[in-house]
N, C-alpha and C positions, 0 to 999 in steps of 0.2 A: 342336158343329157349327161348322165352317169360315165364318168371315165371308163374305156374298156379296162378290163381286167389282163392280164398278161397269161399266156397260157400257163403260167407256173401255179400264178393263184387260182385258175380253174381248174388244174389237174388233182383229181380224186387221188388223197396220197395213198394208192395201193402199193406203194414199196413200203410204206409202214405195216401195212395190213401183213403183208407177206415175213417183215420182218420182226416182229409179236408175234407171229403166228409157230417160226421156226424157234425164234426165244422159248415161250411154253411147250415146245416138242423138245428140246434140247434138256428143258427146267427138268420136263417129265422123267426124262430119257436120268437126269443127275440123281433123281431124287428115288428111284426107282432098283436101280443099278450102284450095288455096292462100290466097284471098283471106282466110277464117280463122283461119286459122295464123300469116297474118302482123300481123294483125289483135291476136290471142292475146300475142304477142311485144311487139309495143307497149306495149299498157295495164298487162299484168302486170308491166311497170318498178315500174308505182304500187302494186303490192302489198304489198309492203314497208311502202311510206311508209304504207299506211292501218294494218297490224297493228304498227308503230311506236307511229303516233296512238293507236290504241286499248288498246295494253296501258298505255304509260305513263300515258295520259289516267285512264283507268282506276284503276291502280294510287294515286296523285293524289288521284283523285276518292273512293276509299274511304279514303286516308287522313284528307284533311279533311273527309269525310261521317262519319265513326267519332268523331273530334274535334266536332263541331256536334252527334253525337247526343247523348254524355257533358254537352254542356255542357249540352244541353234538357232533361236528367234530372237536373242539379247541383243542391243543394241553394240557392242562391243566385239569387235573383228577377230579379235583372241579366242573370244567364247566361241563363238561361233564354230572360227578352222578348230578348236578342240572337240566340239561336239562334232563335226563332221567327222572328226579325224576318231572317233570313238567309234560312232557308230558303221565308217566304211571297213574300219579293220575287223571290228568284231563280227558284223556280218557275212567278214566273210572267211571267218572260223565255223568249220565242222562244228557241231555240241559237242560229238564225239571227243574229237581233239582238245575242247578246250575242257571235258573233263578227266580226260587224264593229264592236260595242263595245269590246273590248278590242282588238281589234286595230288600230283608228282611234283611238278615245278613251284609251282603259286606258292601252294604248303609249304614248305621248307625253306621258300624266300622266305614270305614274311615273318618263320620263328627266329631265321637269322637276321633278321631288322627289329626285330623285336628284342632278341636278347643283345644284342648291339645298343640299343637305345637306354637298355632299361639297367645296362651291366652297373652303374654306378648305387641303381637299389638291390641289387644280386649282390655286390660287397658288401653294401651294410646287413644283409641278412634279413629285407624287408619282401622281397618276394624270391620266389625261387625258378631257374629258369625255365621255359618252355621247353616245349618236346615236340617233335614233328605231330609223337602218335597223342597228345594232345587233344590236336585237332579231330574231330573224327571224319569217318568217311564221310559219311550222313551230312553234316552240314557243308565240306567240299560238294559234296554234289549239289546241295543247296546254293550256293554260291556259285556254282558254276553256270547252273541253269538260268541263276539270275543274271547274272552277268552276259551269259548267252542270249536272252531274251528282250532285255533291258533295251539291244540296240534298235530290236524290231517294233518297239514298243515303241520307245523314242519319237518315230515316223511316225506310226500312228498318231499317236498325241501334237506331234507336230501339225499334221494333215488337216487336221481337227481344230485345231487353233485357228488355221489359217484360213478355213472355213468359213468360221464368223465374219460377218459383215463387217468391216472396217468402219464405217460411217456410226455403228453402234458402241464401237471402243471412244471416239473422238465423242461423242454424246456424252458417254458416262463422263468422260474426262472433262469436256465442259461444265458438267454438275457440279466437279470437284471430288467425286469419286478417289480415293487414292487407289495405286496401280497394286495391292493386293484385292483391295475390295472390285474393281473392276475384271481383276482375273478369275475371282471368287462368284460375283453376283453377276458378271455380263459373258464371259467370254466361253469358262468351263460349263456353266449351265444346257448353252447352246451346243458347243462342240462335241458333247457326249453323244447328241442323237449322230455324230459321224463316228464317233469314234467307238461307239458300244458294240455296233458288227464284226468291226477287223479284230478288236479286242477280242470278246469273244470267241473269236476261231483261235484267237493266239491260244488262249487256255486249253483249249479244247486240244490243241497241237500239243502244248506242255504235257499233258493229260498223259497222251501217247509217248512223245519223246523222256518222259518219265522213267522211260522201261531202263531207258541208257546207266541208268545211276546202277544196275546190277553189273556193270564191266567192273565196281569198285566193290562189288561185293555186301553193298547196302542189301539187308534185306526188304527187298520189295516185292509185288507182285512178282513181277520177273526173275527174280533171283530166285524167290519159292519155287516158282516152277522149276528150272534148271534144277535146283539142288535134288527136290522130289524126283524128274525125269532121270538125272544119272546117277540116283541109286534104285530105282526101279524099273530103268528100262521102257516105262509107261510112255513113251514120247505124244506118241500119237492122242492116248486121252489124257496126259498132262499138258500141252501145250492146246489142244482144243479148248479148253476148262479157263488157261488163260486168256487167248482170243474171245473165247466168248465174256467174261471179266471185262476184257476193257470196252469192247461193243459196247457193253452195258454202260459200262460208263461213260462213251465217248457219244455214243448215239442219243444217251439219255441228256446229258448235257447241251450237245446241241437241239436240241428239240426244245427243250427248257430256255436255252436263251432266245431261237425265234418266236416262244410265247411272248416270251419279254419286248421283243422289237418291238413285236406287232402290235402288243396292249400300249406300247408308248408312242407307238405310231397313234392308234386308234385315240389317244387320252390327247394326244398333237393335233389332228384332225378336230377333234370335239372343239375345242380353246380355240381353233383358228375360224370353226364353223358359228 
């Protein structure tokens, strides 16, 4: 007898239906109505600049969250309290705060460790020194996000590791497997299908908390809007135009990656049938 189904995969998803349905009345409503359209035109400059932030942020943030999980599973008792001690402090920083952290404080540390370091090729006239404004906003917020993200990610990847069957790591290593080819061919293969869920909603979250990087005046979505809304007053259909923007993005995305589970579910299922 066939597994029952859970009432989630039997529910007829009519909150899609209802949600396309308001999207194409809204699309209408833009395309239709000057004052939206040019509304439209504006802020979607900052589109760009948000799926910029968010894939490199991203991108970034998995790499040094992958890095922090390895180290919390290392054999080595140092690594270990550091990667704890990474991932409970930054957790438990605001985004908010930690982007005007780096981007006020962080900044301006590292050009004064940097021109500290490098002062002896600044005498000989081989390079010249850094500047705060150097740096720019855009990649502080990049950095910030990662950094902010990195910790949440970390656990995941952790989680995911820990996942895998032990008795299949001790296999490979009997073969003589070496411990990258085992983390590479046995361990990350497997822990993806735990880890691709929580992963995905990280993004989908980054997606959103994206908006933050306009406190620094990056132009992004967010920040188009504001600038368009206070000098025209438009609030009401300038900040609509946004929410509906990231909908689109955020809704669309997630929908996209539960195709993804499910085809890799369904392609797991087949192999194991």
């Amino acid at each position: 007898m066939a597994p029952a189904k859970s009432s989630g995969d039997q529910d007829f998803p009519y909150w899609l239906v209802a949600a396309t349905a308001i999207a194409v009345i809204v699309a209408v409503i833009i395309v239709s109505n000057d004052l939206y359209a040019q509304v439209l035109v504006t802020v979607s400059r900052g589109v760009w600049i948000t799926i910029f932030v968010t894939v490199v942020g991203f991108a970034l943030a998995s790499v040094l969250g992958l890095v922090v999980a390895v180290m919390s599973l290392s054999g080595s008792l140092v690594m270990r309290q550091v990667a704890r001690f990474y991932v409970e402090i930054i957790r438990g920083v605001p985004i908010l705060v930690m982007l005007f952290y780096i981007a006020f404080v962080g900044a301006p540390g590292f050009v004064f460790a940097w021109n500290w370091l490098t002062l002896p090729l600044q005498d000989a006239g081989l390079i010249e020194p850094l500047k705060v404004r150097d740096i720019s906003l855009l990649w502080r917020a990049i950095i910030s996000l990662t950094i902010g993200y990195s910790a949440f990610i970390a656990e995941v990847f952790r989680a995911g590791i820990q996942s895998v069957d032990v008795g299949q790591v001790e296999a490979a290593k009997a073969l003589g497997l070496s411990r990258w080819q085992r983390f590479r061919l046995i361990i990350m293969p497997q822990a993806l299908r735990t880890i691709l869920p929580p992963l995905g909603n990280d993004f989908v979250a980054m997606v959103k908390d994206s908006s933050l990087v306009s406190v620094l005046g990056v132009a992004d979505l967010t920040q188009m809007g504001k600038v368009y809304a206070s000098g025209s007053f438009r609030f009401f259909e300038t900040y609509s135009i946004v929410a509906y923007i990231y909908l689109l993005l955020t809704v669309g995305l997630s929908l996209a990656l539960r195709a993804l589970e499910r085809r890799l579910r369904q392609a797991e299922n087949r192999r194991g049938g």
